[in-house]
LOSEKE-960953 format. One record per residue (C-alpha): x, y, z; residue in one letter. Coordinates in steps of 0.2 Angstrom, whole numbers, always signed. Example, Ala and Ser with C-alpha at 12.3 -4.5 7.8 and 13.67 -1.06 7.14 Angstrom:
<loros>
xx,yy,zz,resn
+62,-22,+39,A
+68,-5,+36,S
</loros>
This chain:
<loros>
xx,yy,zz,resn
-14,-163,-63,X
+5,-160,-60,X
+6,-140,-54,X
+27,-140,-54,X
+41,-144,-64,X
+59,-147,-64,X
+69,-145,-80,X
+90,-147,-80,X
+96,-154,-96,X
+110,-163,-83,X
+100,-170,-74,X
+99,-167,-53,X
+110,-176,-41,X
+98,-177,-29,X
+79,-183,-27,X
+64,-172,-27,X
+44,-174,-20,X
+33,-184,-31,X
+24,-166,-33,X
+37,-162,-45,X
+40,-167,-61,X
+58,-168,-63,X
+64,-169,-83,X
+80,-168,-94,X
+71,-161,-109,X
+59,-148,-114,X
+42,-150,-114,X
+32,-142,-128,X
+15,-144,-125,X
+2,-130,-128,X
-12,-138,-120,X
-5,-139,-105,X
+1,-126,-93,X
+12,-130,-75,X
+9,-118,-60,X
+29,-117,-56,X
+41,-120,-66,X
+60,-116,-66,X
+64,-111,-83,X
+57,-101,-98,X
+57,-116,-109,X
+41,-123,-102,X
+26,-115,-100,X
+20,-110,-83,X
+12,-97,-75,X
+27,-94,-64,X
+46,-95,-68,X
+55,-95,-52,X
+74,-93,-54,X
+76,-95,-37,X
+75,-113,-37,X
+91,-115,-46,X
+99,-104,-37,X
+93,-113,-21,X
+101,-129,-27,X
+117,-120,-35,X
+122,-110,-18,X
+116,-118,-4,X
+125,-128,+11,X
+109,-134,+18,X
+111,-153,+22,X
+101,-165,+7,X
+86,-169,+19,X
+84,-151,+21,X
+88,-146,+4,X
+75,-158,-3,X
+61,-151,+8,X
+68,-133,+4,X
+67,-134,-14,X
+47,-141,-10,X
+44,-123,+0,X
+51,-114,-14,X
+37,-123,-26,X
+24,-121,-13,X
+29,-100,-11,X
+24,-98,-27,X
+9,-109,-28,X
+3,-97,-14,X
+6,-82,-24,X
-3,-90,-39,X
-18,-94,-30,X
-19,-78,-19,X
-14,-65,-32,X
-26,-53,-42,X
-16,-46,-54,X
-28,-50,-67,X
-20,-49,-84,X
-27,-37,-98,X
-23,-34,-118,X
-22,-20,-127,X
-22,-19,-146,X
-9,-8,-150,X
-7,-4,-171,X
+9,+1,-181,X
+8,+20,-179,X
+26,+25,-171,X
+33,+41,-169,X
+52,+44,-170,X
+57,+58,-159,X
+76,+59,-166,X
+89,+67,-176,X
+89,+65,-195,X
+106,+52,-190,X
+97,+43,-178,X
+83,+41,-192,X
+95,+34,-203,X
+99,+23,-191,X
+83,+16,-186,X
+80,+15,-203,X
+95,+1,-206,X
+87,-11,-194,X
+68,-10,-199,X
+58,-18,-213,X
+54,-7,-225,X
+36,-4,-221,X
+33,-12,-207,X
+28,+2,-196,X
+19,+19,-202,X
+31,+31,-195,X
+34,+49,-196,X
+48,+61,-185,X
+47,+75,-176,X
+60,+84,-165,X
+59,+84,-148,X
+60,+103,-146,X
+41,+105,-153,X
+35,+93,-140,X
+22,+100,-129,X
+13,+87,-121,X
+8,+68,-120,X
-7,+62,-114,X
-15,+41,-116,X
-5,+25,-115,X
+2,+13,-127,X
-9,+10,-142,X
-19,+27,-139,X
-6,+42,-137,X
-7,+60,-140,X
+5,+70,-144,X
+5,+88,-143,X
+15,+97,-153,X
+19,+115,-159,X
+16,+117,-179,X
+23,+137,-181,X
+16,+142,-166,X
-2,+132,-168,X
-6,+115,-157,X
-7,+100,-167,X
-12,+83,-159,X
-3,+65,-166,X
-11,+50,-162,X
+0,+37,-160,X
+3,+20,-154,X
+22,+21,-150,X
+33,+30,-146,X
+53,+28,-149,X
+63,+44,-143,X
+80,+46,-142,X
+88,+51,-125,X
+70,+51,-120,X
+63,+66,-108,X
+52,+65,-90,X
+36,+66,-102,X
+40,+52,-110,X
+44,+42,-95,X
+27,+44,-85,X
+16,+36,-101,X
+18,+18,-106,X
+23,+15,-125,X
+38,+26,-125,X
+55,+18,-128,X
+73,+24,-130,X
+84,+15,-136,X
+99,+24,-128,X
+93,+16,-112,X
+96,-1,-123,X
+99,-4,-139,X
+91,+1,-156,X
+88,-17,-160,X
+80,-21,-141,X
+70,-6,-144,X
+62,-12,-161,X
+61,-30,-157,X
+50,-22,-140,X
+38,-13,-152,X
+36,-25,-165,X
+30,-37,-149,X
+19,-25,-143,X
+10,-24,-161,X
+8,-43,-159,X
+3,-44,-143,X
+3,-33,-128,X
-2,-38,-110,X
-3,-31,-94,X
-6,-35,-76,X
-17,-24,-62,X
-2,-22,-50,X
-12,-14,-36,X
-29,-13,-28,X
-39,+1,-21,X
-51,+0,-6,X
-59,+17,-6,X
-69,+16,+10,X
-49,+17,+21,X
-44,+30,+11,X
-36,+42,+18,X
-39,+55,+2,X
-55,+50,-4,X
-69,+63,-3,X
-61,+71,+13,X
-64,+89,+12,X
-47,+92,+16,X
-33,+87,+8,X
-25,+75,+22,X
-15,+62,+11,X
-12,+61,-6,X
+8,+50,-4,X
+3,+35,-17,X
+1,+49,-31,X
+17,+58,-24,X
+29,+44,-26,X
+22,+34,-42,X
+34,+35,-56,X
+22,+38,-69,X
+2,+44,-71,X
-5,+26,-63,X
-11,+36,-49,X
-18,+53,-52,X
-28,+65,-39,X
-43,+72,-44,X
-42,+88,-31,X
-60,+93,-36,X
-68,+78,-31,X
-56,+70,-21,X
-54,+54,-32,X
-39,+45,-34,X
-38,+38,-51,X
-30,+21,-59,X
-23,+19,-75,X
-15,-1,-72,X
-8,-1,-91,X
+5,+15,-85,X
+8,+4,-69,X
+27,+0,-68,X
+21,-12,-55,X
+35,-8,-42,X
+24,-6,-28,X
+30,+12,-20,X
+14,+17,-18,X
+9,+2,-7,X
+23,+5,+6,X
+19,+24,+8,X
-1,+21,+11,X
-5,+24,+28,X
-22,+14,+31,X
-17,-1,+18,X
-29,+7,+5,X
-17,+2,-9,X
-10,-19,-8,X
+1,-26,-22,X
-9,-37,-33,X
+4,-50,-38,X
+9,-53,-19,X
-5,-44,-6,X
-4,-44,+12,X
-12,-61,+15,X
+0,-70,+3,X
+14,-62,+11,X
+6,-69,+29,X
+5,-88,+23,X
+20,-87,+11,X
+32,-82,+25,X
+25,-98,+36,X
+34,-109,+26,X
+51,-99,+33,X
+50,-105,+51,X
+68,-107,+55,X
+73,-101,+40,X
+83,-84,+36,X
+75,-77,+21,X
+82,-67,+8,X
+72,-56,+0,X
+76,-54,-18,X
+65,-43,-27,X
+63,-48,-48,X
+74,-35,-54,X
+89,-41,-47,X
+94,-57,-54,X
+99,-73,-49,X
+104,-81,-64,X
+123,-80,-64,X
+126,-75,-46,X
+136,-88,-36,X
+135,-83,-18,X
+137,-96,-4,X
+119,-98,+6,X
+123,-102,+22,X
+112,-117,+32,X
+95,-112,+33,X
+96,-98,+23,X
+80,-99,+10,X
+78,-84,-6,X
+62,-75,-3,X
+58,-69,-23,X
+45,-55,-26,X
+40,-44,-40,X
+39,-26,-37,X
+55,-17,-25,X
+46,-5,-18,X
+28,-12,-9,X
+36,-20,+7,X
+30,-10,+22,X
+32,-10,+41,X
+18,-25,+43,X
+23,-36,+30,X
+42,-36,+34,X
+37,-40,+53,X
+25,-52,+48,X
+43,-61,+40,X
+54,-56,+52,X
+43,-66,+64,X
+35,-81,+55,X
+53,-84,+51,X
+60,-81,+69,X
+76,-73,+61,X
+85,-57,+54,X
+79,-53,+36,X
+93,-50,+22,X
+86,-39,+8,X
+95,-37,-9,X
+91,-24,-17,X
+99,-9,-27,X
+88,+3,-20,X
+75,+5,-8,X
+57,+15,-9,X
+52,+31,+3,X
+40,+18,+11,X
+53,+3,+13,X
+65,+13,+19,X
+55,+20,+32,X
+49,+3,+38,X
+67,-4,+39,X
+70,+9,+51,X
+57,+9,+63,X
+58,-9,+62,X
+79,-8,+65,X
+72,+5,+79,X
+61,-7,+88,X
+72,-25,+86,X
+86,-16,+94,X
+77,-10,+109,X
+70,-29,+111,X
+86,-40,+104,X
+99,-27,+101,X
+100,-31,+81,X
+93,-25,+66,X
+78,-33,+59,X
+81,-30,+41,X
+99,-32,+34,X
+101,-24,+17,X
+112,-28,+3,X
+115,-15,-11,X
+127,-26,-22,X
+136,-44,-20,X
+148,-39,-11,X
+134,-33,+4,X
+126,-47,+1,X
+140,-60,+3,X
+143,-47,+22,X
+125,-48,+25,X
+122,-68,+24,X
+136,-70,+34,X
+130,-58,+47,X
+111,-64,+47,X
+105,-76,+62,X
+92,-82,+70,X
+84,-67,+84,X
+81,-79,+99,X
+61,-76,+107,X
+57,-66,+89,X
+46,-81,+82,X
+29,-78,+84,X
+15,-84,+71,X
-4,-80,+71,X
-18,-80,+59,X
-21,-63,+54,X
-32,-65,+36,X
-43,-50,+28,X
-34,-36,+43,X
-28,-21,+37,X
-13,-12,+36,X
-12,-6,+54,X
-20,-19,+63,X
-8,-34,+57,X
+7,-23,+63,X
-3,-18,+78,X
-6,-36,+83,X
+12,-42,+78,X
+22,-25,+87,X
+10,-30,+102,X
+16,-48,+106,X
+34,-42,+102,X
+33,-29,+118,X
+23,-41,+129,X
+22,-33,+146,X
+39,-25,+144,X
+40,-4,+142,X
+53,-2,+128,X
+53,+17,+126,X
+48,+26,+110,X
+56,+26,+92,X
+52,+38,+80,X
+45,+38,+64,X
+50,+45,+44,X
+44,+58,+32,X
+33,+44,+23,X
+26,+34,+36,X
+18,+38,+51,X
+11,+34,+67,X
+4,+45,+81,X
-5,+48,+97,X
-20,+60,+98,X
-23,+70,+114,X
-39,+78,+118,X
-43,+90,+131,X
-57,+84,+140,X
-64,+101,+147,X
-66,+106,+130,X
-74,+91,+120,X
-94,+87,+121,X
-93,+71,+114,X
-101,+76,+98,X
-91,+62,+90,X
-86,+72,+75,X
-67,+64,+77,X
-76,+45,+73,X
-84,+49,+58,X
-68,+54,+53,X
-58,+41,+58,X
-59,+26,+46,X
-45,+16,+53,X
-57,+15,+68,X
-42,+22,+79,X
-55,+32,+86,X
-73,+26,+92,X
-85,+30,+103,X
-93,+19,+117,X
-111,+19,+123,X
-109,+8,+137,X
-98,+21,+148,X
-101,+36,+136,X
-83,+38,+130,X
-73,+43,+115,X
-58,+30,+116,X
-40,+28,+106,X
-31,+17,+102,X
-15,+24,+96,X
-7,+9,+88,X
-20,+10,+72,X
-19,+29,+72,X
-11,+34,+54,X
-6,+54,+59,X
-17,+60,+44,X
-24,+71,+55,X
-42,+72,+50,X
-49,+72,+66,X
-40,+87,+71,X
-47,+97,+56,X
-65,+89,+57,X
-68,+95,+77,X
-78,+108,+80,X
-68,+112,+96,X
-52,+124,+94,X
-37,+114,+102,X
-48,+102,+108,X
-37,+87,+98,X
-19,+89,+96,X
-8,+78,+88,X
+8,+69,+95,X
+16,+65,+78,X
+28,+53,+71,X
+31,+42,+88,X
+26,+24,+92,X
+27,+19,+111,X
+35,+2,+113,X
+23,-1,+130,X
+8,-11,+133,X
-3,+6,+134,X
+0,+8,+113,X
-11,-5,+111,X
-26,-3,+122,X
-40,+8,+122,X
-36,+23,+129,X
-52,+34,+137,X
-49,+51,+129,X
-64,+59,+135,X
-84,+54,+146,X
-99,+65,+149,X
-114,+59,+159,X
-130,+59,+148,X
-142,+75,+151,X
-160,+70,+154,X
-175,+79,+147,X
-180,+91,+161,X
-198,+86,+151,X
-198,+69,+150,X
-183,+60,+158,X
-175,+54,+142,X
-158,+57,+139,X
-154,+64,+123,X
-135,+70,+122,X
-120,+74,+133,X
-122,+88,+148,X
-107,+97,+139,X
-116,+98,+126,X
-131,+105,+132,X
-120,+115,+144,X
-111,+124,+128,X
-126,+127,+118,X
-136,+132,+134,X
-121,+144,+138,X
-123,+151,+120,X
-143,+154,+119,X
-146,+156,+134,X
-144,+175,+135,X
-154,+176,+119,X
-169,+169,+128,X
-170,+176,+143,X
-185,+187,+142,X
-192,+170,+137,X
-191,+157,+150,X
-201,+143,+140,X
-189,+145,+127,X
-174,+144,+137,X
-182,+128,+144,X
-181,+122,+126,X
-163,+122,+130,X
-165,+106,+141,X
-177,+97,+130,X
-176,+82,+120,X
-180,+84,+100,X
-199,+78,+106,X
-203,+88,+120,X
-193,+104,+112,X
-210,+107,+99,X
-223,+103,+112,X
-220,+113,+126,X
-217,+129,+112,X
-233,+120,+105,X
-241,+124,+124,X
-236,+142,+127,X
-242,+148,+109,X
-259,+141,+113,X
-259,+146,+132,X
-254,+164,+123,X
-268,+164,+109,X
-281,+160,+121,X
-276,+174,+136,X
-276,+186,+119,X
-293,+181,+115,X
-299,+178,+132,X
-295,+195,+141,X
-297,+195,+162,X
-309,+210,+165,X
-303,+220,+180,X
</loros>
């Protein structure tokens, strides 16, 4: 089966791999689908303007060129076979709602077929509410002071309002045109799709079913109501049909939670293999290629994504050092979460190389500045297999083989993403290990061999759940907002040790002397007219019961038993 295609009506001047098909005319066959192609007029599962942009701009030597425009086919191939945005339909009917002026009704009215939608209008002003997506809306309005629900499919408001903005199925044409907007809606009768942009693992959550609320940032920064918080049950909830797909949310998740379907963490790891000794361009779908002529350097090789906004701190050093070289990014504008990562990444390369790692371009002009600029980072390469990690630990293991044995200093972290050190004072903690079970990017675990609660400070995520969850007051404070470039950040660090207390009973030790030590200290006077039950104290869960088990019978019998004088 041939997976890629080359279409130029011209012709190309150069040879491609056999795994291409290379063709001067459209092919129109609906039984057959390509993986890759490099234009909309043959159907593929992945249109990738980057190829011709590739060919158009760059300087790279013919050999290099043809195995270039091979990586570009091969990018993509990965991202086809690795994604999981899983493609959905939703019928949607021809109920539309025209929020407008009586002139803008008149105008709308030009351009339709008479008939083809069920429409009605409404002023914005008696707009209440909107809850639903595209072919389910509601709309709440008020009708002389008494609340009346539409159901609708569409929606096509005129200089449209935030409501409108967070469901899917609201258009304005004032954003477009009249006729963009009506061809939009009359495709969405006929068939509307949608992709699941992200995916959810629960079990690293850092605001699932926590008692407090300790995170909540992918709900914060979404656009629209695909990410919602249930406070009551501490349930973040999905709605994939209102998903923009921009991937804010992704870039601001502390544990890795949340991964961007089209392109998730592992694609990104073998994707940016292919860019040994090359400088990639990141180039994200919204800003597009077709049109732009600017010079590509040698070894300069476009990076295309999807979304804007999912890049974080461990997939951008994951490219930075597959590729061995300074990353150029082109975009027009840059997420909480990205832009926190480009900083603490800027931070740390320029400690260690004395460059940025990430070079970004807002506009052409940037970006011709910014490939000029961009090099090669001497020693930055570094590659390694890191498949099915999370979030932390691939940065963890990438930031660790960047320091090496060296003590860098410390850079700081943003408002959006965070890293930390915990502190625990030892005199104060009994090991009751209430800080693990709290800690479900394993930061923080306990070690039975040598009895100790350890850290390790590069996975830490600064929620600061084990803070809240200790029993201890000030036992754990938190160093916030600071990663330590030195070999220490990445190593188990003994936070506290006890000894084990053995059963003054039986020998069998069954917790921590501080333990027993605190709650002795606290019962202890309650007890003392009793000495077998302070010795309860110092017992293990098996003798505890048989030596009260002992005394009550020893009792009962002197009662029934008197001594005569």
């Amino acid at each position: 089966m041939q997976e890629f295609i080359y279409y130029n009506p011209n012709g190309i001047d150069f040879p491609l791999p056999e795994s291409i098909l290379v063709t001067d005319k459209l092919i129109d066959n609906p039984d057959f689908d390509y993986i890759v192609s490099n234009t909309k007029g043959i159907r593929s599962e992945i249109i990738a303007d980057e190829i011709d942009f590739y060919i158009n701009n760059s300087k790279d030597p013919l050999s290099s060129k043809i195995k270039n425009v091979e990586k570009l086919y091969e990018m993509n191939a990965i991202r086809f076979d690795l994604a999981k945005d899983i493609v959905f339909r939703q019928e949607v009917s021809n109920k539309v709602l025209l929020v407008c002026d009586n002139e803008q009704k008149k105008e709308i009215l030009r351009q339709m077929v008479p008939d083809e939608f069920d429409l009605f209008q409404i002023p914005e002003s008696i707009i209440k509410d909107i809850n639903g997506h595209i072919g389910n809306l509601t709309v709440k309005v008020d009708d002389d002071g008494k609340d009346v629900d539409l159901k609708v499919d569409q929606i096509i408001w005129f200089d449209e309002k935030e409501l409108g903005m967070k469901q899917s199925g609201c258009f304005d044409p004032l954003k477009s045109s009249i006729d963009d907007v009506l061809a939009e809606v009359r495709l969405n009768i006929t068939n509307y799709e949608y992709k699941k942009f992200t995916t959810y693992d629960k079990t690293i959550c850092q605001y699932h079913e926590r008692r407090e609320e300790i995170c909540g940032k992918c709900a914060e920064v979404c656009p629209t109501v695909a990410i919602v918080k249930d406070d009551e049950q501490k349930h973040l909830e999905f709605s994939q049909i209102d998903c923009h797909g921009c991937g804010g949310c992704v870039s601001v998740c502390p544990s890795g939670a949340i991964d961007y379907a089209p392109s998730n963490k592992d694609a990104i790891s073998e994707m940016a293999r292919l860019y040994k000794n090359q400088i990639a361009l990141v180039v994200p779908e919204k800003m597009s290629l077709k049109g732009l002529n600017i010079e590509l350097k040698e070894d300069v090789l476009p990076f295309a994504i999807e979304g804007e906004k999912f890049l974080h701190e461990a997939t951008l050093l994951t490219l930075l050092q597959e590729s061995g070289a300074q990353v150029v990014f082109y975009t027009d504008f840059l997420s909480k979460g990205t832009t926190d990562s480009i900083n603490i990444l800027n931070q740390i390369y320029q400690k260690k190389y004395g460059k940025d790692a990430i070079i970004v371009a807002m506009d052409e002009n940037e970006l011709v500045q910014s490939l000029k600029e961009a090099c090669f980072i001497e020693g930055s390469a570094y590659s390694t297999n890191h498949v099915d990690a999370k979030k932390r630990e691939i940065f963890a293991i990438r930031l660790a083989a960047l320091v090496g044995n060296e003590d860098l200093g410390t850079v700081t972290t943003g408002e959006h993403v965070h890293y930390a050190k915990v502190n625990v004072n030892e005199d104060k903690c009994t090991l009751c290990l209430s800080c693990v079970g709290a800690c479900n990017v394993n930061a923080i675990t306990a070690h039975a061999d040598d009895n100790s609660l350890r850290l390790n400070p590069s996975l830490c995520t600064s929620c600061g759940y084990c803070e809240v969850s200790c029993p201890e007051a000030d036992c754990i404070t938190i160093e916030r907002d600071v990663i330590h470039l030195s070999p220490a950040w990445f190593q188990d660090e003994i936070l506290a040790q006890d000894e084990l207390f053995a059963c003054v009973e039986c020998g069998k030790e069954f917790a921590t002397t501080k333990a027993i030590e605190k709650i002795a200290s606290i019962m202890a006077p309650m007890f003392k007219a009793d000495p077998i039950k302070e010795r309860t104290l110092y017992c293990c869960e098996d003798c505890k019961p048989k030596i009260m088990m002992t005394s009550y019978m020893a009792d009962k019998s002197n009662y029934n038993n008197p001594t005569v004088g």
